[in-house]
N, C-alpha and C positions, 0 to 999 in steps of 0.2 A: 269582577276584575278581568274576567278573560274575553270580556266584550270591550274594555279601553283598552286593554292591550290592539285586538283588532283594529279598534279605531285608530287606532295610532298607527298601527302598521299601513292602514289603508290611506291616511292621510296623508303619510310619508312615501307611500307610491304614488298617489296623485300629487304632489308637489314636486316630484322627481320627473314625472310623466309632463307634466307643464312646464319643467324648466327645460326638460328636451325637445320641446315643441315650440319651446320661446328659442331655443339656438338656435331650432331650424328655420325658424322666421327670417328672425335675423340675420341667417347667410341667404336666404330666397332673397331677403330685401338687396345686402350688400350686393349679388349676383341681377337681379336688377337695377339698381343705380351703374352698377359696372357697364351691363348692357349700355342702359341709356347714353351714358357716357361714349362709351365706343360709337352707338347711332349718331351723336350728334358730334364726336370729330369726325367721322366718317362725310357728315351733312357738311360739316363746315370746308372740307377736304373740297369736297366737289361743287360748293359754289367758289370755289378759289379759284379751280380749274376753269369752273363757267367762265368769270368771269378776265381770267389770260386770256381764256379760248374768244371770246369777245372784244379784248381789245390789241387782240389779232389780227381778229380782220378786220378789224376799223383800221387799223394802222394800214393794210395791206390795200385796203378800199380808197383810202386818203394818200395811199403813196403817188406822187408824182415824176413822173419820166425827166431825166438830166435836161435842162437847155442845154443842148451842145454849139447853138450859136452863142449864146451869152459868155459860155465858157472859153472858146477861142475868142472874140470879139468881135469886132465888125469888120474889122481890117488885118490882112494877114501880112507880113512880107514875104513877097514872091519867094518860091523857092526854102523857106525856111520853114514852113509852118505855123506851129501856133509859137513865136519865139518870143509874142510881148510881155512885157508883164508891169505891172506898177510901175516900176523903175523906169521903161523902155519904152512903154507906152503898147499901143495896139499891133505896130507896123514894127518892129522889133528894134533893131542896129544895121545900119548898113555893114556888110563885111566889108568892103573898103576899107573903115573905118579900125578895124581891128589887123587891119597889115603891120601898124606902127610903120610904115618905108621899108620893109622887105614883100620880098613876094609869096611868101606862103603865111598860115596865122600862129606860125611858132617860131615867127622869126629868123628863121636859116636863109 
């Protein structure tokens, strides 16, 4: 009887012994999946970046300098600038035109 007692005690130390080696499994595992995890936002972080940083400078490679002739026009009126616009055309308003029959353009 004092050999099953033993056994018994010794088989409830190795089933104690093995469920403490199964926890620790099991947090090594959890503690890798976590890793991994962290590796691949960390991977996905920086093809992100890659790939701003890449269409950066395609943007910056592709950008093109203003036409500043297009944007005045072809025709300026002397003395005013660039005054055309849609409305007024290329060559702007003659200021004549804005006297209404006095001699300055506010009318006095």
């Amino acid at each position: 009887m004092g050999w099953t007692a033993a056994g018994v005690i010794v088989s409830a130390l190795a089933a104690g012994t093995g469920a403490v080696q199964n926890q620790q499994a099991q947090k090594a595992q959890k503690g890798a999946r976590a890793d991994q995890a962290d590796a691949q936002s960390r991977a996905q972080a920086q093809a992100l970046s890659a790939q701003t940083s890449e269409e950066e400078a395609m943007r910056k490679q592709n950008r093109k300098p203003a036409d500043i002739s297009a944007l005045l026009g072809d025709q300026q009126a002397p003395g005013l600038g660039a005054a055309g616009s849609l409305l007024t055309g290329a060559g702007g308003i003659d200021p004549n035109r804005l006297n209404l029959g006095r001699s300055t353009l506010l009318g006095g």
